[in-house]
N, C-alpha and C positions, 0 to 999 in steps of 0.2 A: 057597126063600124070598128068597133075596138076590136073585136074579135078578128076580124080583118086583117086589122092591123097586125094584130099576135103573129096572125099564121104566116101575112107575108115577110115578118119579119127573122120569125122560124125556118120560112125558107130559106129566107136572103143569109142567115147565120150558117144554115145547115149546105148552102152553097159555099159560101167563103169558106168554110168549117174544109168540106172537100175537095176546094181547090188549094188550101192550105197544103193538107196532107198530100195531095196528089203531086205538089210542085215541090214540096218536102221531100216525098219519095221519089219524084224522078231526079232531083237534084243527088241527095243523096245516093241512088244508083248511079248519077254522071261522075257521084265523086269516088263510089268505090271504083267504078270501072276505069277512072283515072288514075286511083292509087294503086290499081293492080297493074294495070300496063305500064307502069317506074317500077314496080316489086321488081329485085329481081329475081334470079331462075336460084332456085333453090342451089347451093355445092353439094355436089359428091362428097361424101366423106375425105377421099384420096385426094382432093384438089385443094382441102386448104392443108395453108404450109405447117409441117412440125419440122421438131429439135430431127437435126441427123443423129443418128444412137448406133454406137459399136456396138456387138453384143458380143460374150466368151461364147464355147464350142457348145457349152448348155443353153444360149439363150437370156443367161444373166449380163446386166447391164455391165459395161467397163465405163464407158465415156460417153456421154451425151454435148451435143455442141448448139448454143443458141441459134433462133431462126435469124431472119435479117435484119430488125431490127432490135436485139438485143434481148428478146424475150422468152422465153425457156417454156416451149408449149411441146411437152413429149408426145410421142403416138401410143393412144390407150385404147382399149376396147371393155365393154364389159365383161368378157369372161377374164381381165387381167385385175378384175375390183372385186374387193370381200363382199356377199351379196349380202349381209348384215347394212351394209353402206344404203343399199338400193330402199330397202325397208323403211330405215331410218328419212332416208331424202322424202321418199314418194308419202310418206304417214306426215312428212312436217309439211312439204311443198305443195301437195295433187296427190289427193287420198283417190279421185276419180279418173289420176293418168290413163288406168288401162282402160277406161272406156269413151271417155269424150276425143270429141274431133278434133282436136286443137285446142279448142275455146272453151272452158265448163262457165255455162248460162249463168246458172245458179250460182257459183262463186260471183262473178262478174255483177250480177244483181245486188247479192246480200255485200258484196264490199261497195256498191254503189248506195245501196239503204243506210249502211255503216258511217260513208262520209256525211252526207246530208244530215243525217239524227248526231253529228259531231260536231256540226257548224262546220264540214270542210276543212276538217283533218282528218286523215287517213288512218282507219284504223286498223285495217286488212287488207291485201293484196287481193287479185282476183283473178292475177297472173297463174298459167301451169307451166308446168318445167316446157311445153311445146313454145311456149310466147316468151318465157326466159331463152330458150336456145334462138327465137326469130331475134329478140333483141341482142343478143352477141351475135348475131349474124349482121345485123344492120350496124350495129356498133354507135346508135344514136340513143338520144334522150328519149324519155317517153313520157316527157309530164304534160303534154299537151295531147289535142284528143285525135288529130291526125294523125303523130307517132303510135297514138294507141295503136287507131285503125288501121295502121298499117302491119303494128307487128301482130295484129288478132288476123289478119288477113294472109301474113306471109305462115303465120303457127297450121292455119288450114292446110298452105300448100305443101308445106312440108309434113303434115298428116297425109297428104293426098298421094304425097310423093315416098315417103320411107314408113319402114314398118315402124313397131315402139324402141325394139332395139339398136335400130339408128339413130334415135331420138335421141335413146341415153349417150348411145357413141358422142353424138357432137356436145351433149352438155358435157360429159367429163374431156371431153376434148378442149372446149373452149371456157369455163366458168374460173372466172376470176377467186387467184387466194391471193393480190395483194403485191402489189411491186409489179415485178415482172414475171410472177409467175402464174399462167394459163394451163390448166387443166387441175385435174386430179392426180394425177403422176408427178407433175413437177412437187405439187404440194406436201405431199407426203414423203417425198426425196429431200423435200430443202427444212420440212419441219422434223420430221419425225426418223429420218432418214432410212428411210425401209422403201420399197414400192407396197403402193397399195393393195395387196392378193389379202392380206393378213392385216385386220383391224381392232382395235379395242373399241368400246361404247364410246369410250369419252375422246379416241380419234376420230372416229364416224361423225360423232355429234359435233364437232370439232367444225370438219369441214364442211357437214349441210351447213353451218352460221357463217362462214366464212363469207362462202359469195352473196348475203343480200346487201353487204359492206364492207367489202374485203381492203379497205385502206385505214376505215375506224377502227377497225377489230386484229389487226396484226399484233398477230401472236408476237411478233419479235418486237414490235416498236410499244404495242398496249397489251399487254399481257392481262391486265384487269377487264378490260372491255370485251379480249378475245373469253376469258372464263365467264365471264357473265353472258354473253350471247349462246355459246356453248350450255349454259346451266338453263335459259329459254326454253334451247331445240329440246335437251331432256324431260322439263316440265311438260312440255307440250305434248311429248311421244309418252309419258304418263298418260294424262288425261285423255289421248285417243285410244288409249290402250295396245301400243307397240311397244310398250317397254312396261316392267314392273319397277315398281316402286322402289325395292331393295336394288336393283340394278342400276337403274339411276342415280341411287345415294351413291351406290360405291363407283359408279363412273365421275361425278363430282369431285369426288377426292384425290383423282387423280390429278395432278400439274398439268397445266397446260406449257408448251414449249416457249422459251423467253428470246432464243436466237433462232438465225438459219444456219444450218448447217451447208458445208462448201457439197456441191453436188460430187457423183463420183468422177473418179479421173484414174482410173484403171490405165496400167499399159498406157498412159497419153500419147508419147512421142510415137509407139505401132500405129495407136488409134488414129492421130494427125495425118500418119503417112498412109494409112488404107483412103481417110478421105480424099486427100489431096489426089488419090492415085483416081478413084472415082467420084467425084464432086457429084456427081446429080441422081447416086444411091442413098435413097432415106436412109437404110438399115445395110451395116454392116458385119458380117459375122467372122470372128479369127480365131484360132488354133490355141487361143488362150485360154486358160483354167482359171478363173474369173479368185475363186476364195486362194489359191496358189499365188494367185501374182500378189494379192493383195497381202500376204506373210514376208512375201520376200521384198514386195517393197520398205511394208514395214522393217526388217530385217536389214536392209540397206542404211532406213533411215536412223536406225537405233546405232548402228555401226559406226557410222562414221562420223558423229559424234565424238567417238574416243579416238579417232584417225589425225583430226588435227584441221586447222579452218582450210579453205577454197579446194578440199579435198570432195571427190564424186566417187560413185559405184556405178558399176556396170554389170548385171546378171541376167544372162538367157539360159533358160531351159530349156529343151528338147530332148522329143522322142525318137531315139535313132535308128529305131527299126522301121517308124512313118515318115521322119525329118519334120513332125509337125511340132513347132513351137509354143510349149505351153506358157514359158513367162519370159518378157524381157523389159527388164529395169532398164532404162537407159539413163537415171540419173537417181541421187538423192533425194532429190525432192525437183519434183519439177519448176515449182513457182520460189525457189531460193538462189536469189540472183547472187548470193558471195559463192557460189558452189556452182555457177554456170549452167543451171540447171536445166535450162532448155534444150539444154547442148546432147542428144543421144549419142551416149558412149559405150550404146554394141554397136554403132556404124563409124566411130572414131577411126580415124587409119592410125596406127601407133606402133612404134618397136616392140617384137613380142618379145624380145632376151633369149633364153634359153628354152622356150616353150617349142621351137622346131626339132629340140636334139632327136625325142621320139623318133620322127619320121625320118630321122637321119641315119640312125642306128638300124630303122626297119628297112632302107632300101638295101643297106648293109649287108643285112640277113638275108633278103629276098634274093643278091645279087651272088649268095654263098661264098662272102670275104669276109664272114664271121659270125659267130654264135654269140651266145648270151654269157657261156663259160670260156669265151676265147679273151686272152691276155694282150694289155695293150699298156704302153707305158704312158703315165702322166709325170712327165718331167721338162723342161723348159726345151721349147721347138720354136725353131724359128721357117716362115714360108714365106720365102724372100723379104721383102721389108714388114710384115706382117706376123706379130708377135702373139698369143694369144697367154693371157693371164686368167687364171683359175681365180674365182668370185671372190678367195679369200687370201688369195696369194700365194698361197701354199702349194707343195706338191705333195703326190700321195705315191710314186715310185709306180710298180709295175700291180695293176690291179685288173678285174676280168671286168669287160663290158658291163654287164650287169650292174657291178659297182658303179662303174662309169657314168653310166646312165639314173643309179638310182641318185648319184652324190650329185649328179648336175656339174662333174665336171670339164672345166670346158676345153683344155686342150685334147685331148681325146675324141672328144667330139668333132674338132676342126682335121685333129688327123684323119678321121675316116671319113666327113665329108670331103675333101681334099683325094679320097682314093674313088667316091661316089659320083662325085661331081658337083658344084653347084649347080650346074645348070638342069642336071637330072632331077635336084632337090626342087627347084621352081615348077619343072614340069610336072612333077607327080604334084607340088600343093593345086597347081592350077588344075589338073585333073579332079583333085575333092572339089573345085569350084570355088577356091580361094583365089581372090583378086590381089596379088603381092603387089605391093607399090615401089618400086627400083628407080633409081638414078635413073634420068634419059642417054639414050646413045650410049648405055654401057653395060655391061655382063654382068652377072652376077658372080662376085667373087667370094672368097671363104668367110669374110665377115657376117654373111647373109645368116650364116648358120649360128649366129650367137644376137642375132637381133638388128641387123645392118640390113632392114629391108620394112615395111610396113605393112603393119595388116587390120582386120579388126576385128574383134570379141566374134563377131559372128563369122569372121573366115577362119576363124581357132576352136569355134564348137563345129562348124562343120569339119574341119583335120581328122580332130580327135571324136568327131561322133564315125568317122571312116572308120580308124582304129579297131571302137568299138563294133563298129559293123562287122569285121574279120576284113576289111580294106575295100570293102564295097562305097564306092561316091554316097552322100545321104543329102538328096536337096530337103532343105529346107524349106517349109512352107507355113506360111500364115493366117492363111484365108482358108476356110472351109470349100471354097469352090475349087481347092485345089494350086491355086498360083504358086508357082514358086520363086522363091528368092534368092535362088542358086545360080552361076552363071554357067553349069554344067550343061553340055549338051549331047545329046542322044545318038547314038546307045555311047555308053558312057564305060572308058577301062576304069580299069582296079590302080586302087590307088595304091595298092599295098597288097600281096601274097596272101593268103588266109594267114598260112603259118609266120610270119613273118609279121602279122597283125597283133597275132595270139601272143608271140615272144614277147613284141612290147609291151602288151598289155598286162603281162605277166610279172614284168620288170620292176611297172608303174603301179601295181598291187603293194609288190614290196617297198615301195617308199614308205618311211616314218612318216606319220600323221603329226599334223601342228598340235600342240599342247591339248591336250581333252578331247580328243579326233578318235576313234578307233581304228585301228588297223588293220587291213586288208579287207574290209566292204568294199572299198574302190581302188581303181587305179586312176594317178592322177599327178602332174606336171606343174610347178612352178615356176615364174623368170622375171625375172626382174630387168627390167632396160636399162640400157648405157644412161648413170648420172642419175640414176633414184626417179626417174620420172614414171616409168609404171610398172604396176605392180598385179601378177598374174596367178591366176591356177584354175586349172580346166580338168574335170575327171570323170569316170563314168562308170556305171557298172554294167549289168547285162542289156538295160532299158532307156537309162537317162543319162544325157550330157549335159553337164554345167559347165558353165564361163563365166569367171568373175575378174574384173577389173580395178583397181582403185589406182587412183592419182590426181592430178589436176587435170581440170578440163583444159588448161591454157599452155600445158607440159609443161613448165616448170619443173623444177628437181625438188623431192622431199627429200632431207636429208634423213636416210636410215631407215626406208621405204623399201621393203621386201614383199615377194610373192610366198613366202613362209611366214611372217610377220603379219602380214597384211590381208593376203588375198585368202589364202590357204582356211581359215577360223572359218570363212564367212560360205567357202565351198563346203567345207563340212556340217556347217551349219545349216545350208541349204537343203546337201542330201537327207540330212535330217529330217527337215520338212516334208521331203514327198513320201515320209509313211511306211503304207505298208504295198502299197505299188512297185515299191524297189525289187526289183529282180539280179541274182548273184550272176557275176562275170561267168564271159562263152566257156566251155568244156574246152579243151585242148583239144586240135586236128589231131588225125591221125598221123598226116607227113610231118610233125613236129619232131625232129632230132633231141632225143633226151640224152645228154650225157655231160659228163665233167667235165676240164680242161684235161686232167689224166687219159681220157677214155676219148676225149676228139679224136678225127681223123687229125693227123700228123700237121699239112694244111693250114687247120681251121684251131689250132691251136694257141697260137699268136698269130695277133694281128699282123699282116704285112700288107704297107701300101703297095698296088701293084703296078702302078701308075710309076711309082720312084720320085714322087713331086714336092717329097721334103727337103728343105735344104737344109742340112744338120751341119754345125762345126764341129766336125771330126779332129781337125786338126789342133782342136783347145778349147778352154773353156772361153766361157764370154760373157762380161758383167751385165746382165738384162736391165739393174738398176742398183746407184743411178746411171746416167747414159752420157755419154759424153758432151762436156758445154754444159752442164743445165747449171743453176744455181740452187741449191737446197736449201728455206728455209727451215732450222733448227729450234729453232726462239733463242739463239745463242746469247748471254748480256740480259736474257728476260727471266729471272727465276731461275729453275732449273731447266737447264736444255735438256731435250729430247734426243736418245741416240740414233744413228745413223743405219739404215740396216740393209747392206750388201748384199745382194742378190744374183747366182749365177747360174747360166745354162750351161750343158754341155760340159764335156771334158770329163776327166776320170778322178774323182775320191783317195784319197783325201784332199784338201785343198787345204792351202799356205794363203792367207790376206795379210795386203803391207799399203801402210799409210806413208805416203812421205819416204816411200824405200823400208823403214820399217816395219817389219810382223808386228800386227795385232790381233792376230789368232789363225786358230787351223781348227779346220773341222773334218773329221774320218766319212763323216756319210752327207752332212744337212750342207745343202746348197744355200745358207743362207749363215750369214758372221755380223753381228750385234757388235757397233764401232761407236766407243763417247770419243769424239774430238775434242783436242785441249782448246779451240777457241776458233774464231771466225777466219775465213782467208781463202787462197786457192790450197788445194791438194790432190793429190796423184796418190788416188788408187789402182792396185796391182792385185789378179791372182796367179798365182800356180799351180799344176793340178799335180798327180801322181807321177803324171810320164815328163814334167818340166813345160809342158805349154802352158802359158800365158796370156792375158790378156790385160790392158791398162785403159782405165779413162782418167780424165782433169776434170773437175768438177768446184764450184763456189760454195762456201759452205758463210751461212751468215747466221 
């Protein structure tokens, strides 16, 4: 009977025993095959979102731009990581990556034996880098056993579905260093500021510690907890034998980083405008020179510093034999809101000043109404209500173009545009693919040619990269796919004559260099605008054109703001920068006319308008200033007053000056007579010239 008993009871156990199991396993198969039909479908690598990234014409980074919601996840691959990295990960994380399916059993086991003989603390993971990437993919908890089985489940499919090396792809694509920054790429940009290609032990070790706690262990906010997890992964790639022992000491000793570093911001304002132009290209690439821009930004920024506050810089580089743009500063500092700095100021529209005479002089030459050695006089002209005053007020008498042009002065300039045209001057800039900004509903008149018209940094380096070409148009371009940013269109005239290119270019070699500049590497043009607002110099040699800009962003006047002051150090400084790249100015054409003023043709000796569109007073001189009516502050009653100084055009040498009917002096040559007034009031000044003509204004003198 007992025995009996036994056996049916062995049965009835060893039934319940199998129904246990069996409703165990079928359950458990209803549950996995529930939990796999919610899995979802594994991503493509290319479908989850990263950073949009500019890159220069090499492929190095300029500017990366957060994803959408604020988080800085770049596009990495492993051939872009130091494989010392992979080593280091795979020896602390999944010594058995390259063989199991997803899941290694054996970890999974031995950290399940680990908890239980712990009382239920965890004393190993049993996670592989495949079930770390399921769980950044799922982006949930996993301390429950369903989240296990889900991500031991989704780590298969995505064994089933990618090789090892997409594996790595998406862990360094998506593993957490802390804040907001995702992947491996951001990590080493915002800690170490380098891309990860090029590793040290103790950066490597660095970042496998990072993501099993990337918010306790920041380097920037816990610097003691980031080196001590760091000194962990060491110990441990010791005892597995990936690293030696001496090697590990000395990666210990290195600091770990205590901040983040501002990620890079290359070229911004290009970078902004290429995205904006294509918003739904990850990756884009420009004509930039990535280590170039970055000197002259710096360079920009060291500058204007000593320039004076809410002052900017403006510098673009290019190659004017491609038109491809290696550097363009569009401000100081970008994120410096007293200096305006978002404001790109190579697209500014602004008064160039005197920076059009060039192309005034070249259509000149091109038009054969004068050479380089043909004589023109700089002495007071008037065209019709329109007076034009020389930068320093002075006259320089009868001098040859050449001078003309190297001294930047300006009535000579207005008389040959005046025999050229303004409106010829408009249509050859618009032919380089410069956008001139003019008054609505009106002409261009002679003012245009001393800065009475708008333009900007980049319609001034494309001018003068024509110049430099021998007068050939040069678009501009930014983009490596070729776009241009010129608004020239096809087929496209000359801007400028070969020979007639060459002359200027010739001209603008011979300018004095600003203080510590050397002389004759380049030719190159300064101008300062009407009221100290901006300040200019643009030069080139056989290869490169520079444009630099300073002034305010808000144009305001700086008083005492020149383009030889100011702009001129900072062009020389730049050419400096690019090396040994630089190539010397074009060879002289053959049709180049070489001769003196002695040896011109007869013609081409002095300048003559041939238009006749001066209006000169022939018939006497004429006080240019001051002008009739005005009132003159002197500081008369404050201190010492300041003298009066009398100013005339025209008429014939020597001159007779009378205050009040009385002579206060005579001058045999100088158009200009130095008057102290005995004290405040009206008076009537008068000159006389050699032949008896005269001219008088009344003027208030306080």
């Amino acid at each position: 009977m007992a025995r009996s008993r036994l056996r049916r009871r062995l049965i009835g156990g060893t039934i319940a025993f199998v129904v246990v199991v069996t409703v165990g396993a079928v359950f458990g198969a209803w549950m996995i095959r529930d939990i796999e039909s919610r899995l979802p479908e594994p991503p493509d690598l290319g479908a989850i979102a990263t950073s949009t990234v500019v890159l220069d014409r090499d492929g190095q980074l300029l500017r990366p731009f957060t994803i959408a919601d604020g988080r800085w996840r770049m596009p990495v691959r492993k051939a872009d990581v130091d494989p010392r990295f992979f080593t280091m990960l795979i020896g602390y994380e999944d010594r058995r990556f390259a063989v199991h399916d997803g899941v290694d059993y054996r970890a999974l086991l031995r950290a399940a034996g680990q908890f239980i003989w712990a009382g239920g603390r965890i004393v190993s993971g049993g996670s592989t880098l495949t079930m770390q990437v399921a769980r950044l993919l799922e982006g949930g908890r996993t301390r429950n056993a369903e989240a296990k089985l889900r991500q031991i489940l989704l780590a298969r499919n995505l064994e089933a579905r990618f090789d090892k090396d997409t594996i790595l792809d998406l862990y360094l694509l998506l593993a957490p260093y802390g804040g907001n920054l995702e992947g491996i790429r951001a990590a080493t940009l915002a800690y170490f500021g380098k891309e990860p290609t090029r590793l040290t032990v103790a950066e490597a070790a660095l970042l496998v510690a990072l993501p099993q706690s990337p918010e306790a262990r920041r380097p920037d906010r816990d610097p003691v907890a980031a080196q001590a997890a760091r000194d962990r992964v060491l110990d441990r790639l010791v005892s597995v034998g990936v690293l030696g022992a001496e090697e590990a000491a000395a990666a210990k000793r290195d600091p770990v980083p205590t901040a983040r570093r501002v990620v890079p911001m290359l070229a911004a304002h290009l970078a902004e405008r290429a995205v904006a132009a294509r918003p739904d290209d990850p990756v884009h690439h420009l004509t930039i020179s990535r280590d170039l821009q970055a000197g002259l930004e710096q360079l920009a920024e060291d500058r204007v510093t000593g320039l004076g506050s809410r002052l900017s810089i403006g510098i673009l580089v290019a190659d004017h034999s491609s038109g491809e743009i290696l550097v363009s500063v569009g401000s100081a500092g970008l994120l410096d809101s007293a200096r305006a700095g978002h404001v790109d100021m190579t697209r500014a529209v602004r008064s160039p000043g005197s920076t059009l005479k060039p192309l005034i002089y070249g259509l000149a030459f091109e038009a054969g109404l004068a050479h380089p050695a043909s004589l023109i006089d700089d002495r007071p002209t008037g065209f019709g209500g329109y007076a034009p005053q020389n930068f320093d007020g002075d006259f320089r008498g009868t001098v040859t173009i050449r001078e003309a042009l190297a001294q930047s002065l300006n009535i000579p300039a207005i008389v040959v545009l005046d025999a050229v045209g303004p409106a010829r001057l408009v249509s050859r800039m618009k032919r380089a693919g410069v956008s001139p900004d003019l008054p609505r509903l009106s002409a261009p008149g002679l003012a245009v040619g001393l800065g009475g018209l708008g333009v900007s940094l980049r319609d001034l380096v494309r001018l003068y990269g024509a110049i430099a070409s021998g007068g050939e148009a040069v678009q501009l371009k930014s983009g490596i796919d070729g776009d241009s940013e010129s608004s020239i269109d096809a087929p496209v005239p000359r801007v400028l004559s070969n020979a007639a290119a060459w002359q200027v270019a010739d001209i603008l070699a011979d300018v004095p260099p600003p203080a510590a500049g050397s002389p004759g590497q380049l030719a190159y043009k300064t101008g300062t605008s009407y009221g100290f607002r901006d300040a200019w110099a643009v030069g080139f040699d056989g290869r490169y054109v520079v444009g630099v800009w300073v002034g305010r962003p808000d144009g305001t006047p700086v008083p005492g703001l020149s383009g030889i002051g100011a702009a001129a150090p900072i062009l020389f400084e730049a050419f400096s920068r690019l090396g040994p790249r630089r190539q010397p100015l074009r060879r002289m054409p053959k049709d180049v006319l070489v001769a003196t003023t002695s040896t011109l043709p007869p013609p081409l000796r002095r300048f003559r308008n041939p238009n006749q569109a001066i209006v000169e007073r022939h018939d006497g001189p004429e006080i240019a200033f001051p002008q009739q009516g005005v009132a003159v502050d002197l500081g008369i009653g404050i201190g010492d007053p300041s003298p009066l100084a009398i100013k005339i055009r025209n008429g014939r040498p020597p001159f007779t000056f009378f205050a009040n009917g009385l002579p206060v002096g005579r001058q045999p040559f100088d158009r200009t007579e130095i008057w102290h007034p005995d004290g405040p009031g009206f008076v009537t000044l008068a000159v006389i010239d050699s032949a008896g003509r005269s001219d008088r204004v009344t003027i208030f003198i306080e």
